[in-house]
N, C-alpha and C positions, 0 to 999 in steps of 0.2 A: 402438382408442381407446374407452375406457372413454365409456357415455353415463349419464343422471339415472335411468332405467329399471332400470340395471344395481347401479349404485350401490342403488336403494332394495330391489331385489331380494337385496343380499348382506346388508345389515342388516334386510330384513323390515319395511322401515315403506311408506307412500305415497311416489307420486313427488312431489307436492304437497310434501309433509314435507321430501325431500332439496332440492327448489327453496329452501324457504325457507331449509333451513342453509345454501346453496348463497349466495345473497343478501341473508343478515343479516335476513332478517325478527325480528321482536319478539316474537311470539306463539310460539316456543316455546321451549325451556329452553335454556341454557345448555350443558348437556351433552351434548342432542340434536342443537346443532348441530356442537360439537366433535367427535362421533361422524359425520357425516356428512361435514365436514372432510377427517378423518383417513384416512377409507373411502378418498375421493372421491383423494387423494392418494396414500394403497396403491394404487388402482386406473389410475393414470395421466389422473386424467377434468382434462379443461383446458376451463374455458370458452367460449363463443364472442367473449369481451371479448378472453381470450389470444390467441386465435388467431386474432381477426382483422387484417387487412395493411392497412388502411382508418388504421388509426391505432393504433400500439401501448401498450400502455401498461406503462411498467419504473419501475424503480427503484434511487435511489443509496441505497446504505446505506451509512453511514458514522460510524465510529466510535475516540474516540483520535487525531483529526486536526481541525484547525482549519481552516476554510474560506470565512470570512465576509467577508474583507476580501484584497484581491490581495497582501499582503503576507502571507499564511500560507499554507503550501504546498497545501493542497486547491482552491484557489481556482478556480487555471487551469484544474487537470485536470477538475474539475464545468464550468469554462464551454468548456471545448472539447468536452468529452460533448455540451452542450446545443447549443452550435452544429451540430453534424453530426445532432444528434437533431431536430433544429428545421425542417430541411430533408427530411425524411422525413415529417413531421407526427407527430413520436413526442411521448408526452404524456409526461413527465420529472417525477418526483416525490423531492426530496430529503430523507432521511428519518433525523435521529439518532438511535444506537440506542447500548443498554448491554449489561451483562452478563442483568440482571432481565427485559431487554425476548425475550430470550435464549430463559432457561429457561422463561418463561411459555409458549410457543408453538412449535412446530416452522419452520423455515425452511420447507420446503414449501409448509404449512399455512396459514400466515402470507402470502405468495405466491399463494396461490390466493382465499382468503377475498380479498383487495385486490387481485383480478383482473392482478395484473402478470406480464407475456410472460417478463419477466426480469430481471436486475439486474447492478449495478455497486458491489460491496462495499468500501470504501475503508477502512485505517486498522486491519482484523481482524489480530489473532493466531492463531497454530496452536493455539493450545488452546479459541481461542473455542465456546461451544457449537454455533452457525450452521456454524464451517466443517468438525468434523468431523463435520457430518450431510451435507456435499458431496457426498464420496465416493459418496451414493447419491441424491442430486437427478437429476431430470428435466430441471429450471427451468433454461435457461440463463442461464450463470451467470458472471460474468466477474470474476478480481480483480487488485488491485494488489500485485504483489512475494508473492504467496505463490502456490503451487500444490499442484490435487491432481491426480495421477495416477489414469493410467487410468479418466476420466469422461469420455466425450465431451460431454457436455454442460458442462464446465467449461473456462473456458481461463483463461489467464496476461496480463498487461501489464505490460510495465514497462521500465527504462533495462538495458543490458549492463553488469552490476557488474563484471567482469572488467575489460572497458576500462574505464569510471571509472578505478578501485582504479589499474590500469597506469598509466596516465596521469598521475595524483596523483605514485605511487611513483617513477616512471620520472624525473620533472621535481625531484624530490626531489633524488634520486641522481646527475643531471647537476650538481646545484648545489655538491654533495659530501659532501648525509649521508649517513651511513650508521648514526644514533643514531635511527630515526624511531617515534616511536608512533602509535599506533593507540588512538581512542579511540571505539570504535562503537554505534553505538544497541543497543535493547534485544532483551535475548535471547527466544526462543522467536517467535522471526521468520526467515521464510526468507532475506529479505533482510540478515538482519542475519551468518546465516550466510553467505551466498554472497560478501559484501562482506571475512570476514575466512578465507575460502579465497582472497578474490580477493589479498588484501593480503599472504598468506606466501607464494602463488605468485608474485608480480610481485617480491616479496624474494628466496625464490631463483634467481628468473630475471636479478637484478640482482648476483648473489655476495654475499647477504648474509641470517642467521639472524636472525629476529624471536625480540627479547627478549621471555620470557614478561610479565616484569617491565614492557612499557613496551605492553600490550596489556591494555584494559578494554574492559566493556561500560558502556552508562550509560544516558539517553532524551533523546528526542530534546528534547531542554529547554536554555535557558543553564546551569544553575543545577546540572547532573550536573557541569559542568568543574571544579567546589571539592572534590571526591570523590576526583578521577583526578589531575590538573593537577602537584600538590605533590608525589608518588610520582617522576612522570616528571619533571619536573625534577631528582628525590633522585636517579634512577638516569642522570643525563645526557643526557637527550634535546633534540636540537639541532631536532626535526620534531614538529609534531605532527600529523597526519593525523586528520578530523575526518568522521564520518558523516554529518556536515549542518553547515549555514550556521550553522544558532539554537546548536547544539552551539559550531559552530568561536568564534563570537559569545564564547559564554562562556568561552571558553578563552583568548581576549584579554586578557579581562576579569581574569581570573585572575592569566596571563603579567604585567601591568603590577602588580596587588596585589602580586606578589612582588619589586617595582622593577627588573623584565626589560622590555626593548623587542621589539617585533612589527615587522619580522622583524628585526633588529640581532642578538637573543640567541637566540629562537625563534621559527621559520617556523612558519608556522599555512597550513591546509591545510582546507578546506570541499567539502560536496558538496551539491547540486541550483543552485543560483543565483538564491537568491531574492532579490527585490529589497533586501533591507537588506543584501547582502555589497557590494554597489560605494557605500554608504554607511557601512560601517565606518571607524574609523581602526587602522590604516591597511585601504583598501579589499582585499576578500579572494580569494587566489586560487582558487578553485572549481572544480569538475564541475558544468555544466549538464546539468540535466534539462526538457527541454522539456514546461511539463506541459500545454500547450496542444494539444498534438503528443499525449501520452499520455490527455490526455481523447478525441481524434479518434478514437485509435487503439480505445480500448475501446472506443467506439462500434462502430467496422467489427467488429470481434471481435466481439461480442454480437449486431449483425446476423449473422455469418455462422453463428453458433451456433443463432440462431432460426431462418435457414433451413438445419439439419441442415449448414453448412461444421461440419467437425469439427477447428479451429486448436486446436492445443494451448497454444502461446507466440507472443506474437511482443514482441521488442525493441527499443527504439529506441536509436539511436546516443550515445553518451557524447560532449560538447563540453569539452574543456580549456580554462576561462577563466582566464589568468593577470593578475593584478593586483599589489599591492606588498605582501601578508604575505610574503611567501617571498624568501629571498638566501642566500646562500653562509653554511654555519654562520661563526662565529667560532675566527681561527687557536690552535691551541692552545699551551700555552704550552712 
């Protein structure tokens, strides 16, 4: 382990010098301390705030997800982190971030300068700048629905989209469609992938070929279902299978604009379970995501990560809640 002596020794200044970059001192430049930063981060040097077990200090980063009120999906999974985080005396810092906050600063660097053990990344995409610096982090480091290979210091959290997906499709096809779309959140997401390998698998595990035609991608928003909604209706679709709640929401919304009824003309179909789907009309039937449960869970992940457990994934179980979008297509004529 890299120590302040080492550090000042690679860059040639005092160890005094590297302290203060080390601790945001004022007095010196800007780019003296970025330089000692960056050093400090090439060199593996971790604080004694990181590393110590007395009280740790991490951080949620989060970004592209709402979280403020129990009714938006980040809500849960930030207070079941903090519950389990709270009970260890972990000091919990919730922290919105963008793209700008991004490129200004290395992940690492970033990290180290605000002394946190590690973190809990929520709401990133595969392209973000943060997650492809992963691959070569130290920091551990924990996300939701995305993964990087072969870090051990990074691991996975998230629900089994396969069962989801199955369970949706599966309860679909008992009822009798076999017209179902698929209208999934947005691309350049792992989850977004894994959810429509999960959905053409469970289709032909079911005797039936997904129409390319009744398969989009959209975000996670109501307001994607005026895009998608009118196509799949054009090409017959009796299901619609929906990436999320806020998504399936707007697909209702839609379904009735076009003076169709939920589920009478078409079954609508949602995924996590968030509180506004048993307050829809008609109430919706869903895939629960316990995010109470998945906030807990990164917590142990991220413990076992800080102390060298080397967890790649771990996944929680998919809940089928069935409610009254969904019924037997209509007989044809």
């Amino acid at each position: 382990m890299a120590t302040i002596k080492d550090i000042a020794d690679r860059i040639g200044i005092a160890v005094s010098t590297v302290s203060k970059g080390l601790n945001g001192a004022s007095d010196i430049s800007a780019d003296m301390r970025q330089l000692v930063l960056d050093t400090a981060v090439e060199m593996g040097y971790a604080s004694k705030k990181m590393k110590s077990k007395a009280s740790r200090k991490v951080c949620i980063l989060i970004e592209n997800m709402d979280y403020e009120n129990i009714d938006q999906f980040g809500y849960e999974i930030i207070m079941g982190f903090k519950r389990s985080a709270a009970r260890r005396h972990w000091d919990v810092s919730v922290i919105p971030t963008d793209l700008n906050m991004q490129t200004s600063e290395k992940y690492d660097t970033y990290m180290l300068k605000n002394g946190f053990s590690g973190a809990f990344l929520l709401g990133f995409t595969l392209h973000d700048d943060w997650i492809r610096q992963l691959s070569k982090t130290t920091v551990p480091t924990v996300l939701l629905d995305n993964y990087i290979p072969m870090n051990n210091h990074v691991g996975y959290v998230g629900t089994d989209s396969m069962e989801g997906i199955a369970l949706a499709v599966n309860h679909l096809v008992a009822l009798g469609h076999t017209k179902i779309a698929f209208l999934n959140g947005s691309k350049n997401s792992m989850v977004s992938e894994e959810r429509y390998q999960a959905f053409v698998q469970s289709m032909s595990e079911n005797g039936l070929t997904p129409d390319e035609a009744l398969v989009e991608y959209g975000y996670y928003v109501p307001d994607c279902a005026k895009y998608h909604v009118p196509a799949f209706l054009e090409h017959g679709a009796t299901a619609i299978l929906c990436a999320s709640d806020l998504i399936a929401s707007g697909v209702i919304a839609e379904v009735l604009r076009h003076g169709l009824r939920v589920p009478e003309d078409i079954s609508v179909i949602g995924y996590d379970d968030l509180p506004l789907a048993s307050n829809l009309t008609p109430p919706l039937t869903t895939i629960r995501q316990d995010r109470i449960d998945l906030g807990k869970s990164a917590f142990l992940l991220l413990d076992g990560l800080v102390h060298d457990v080397t967890v790649s994934k771990m996944l929680l179980r998919a809940k089928f809640i069935e409610r009254a979008s969904t019924a037997p297509p209509k007989p044809t004529c």
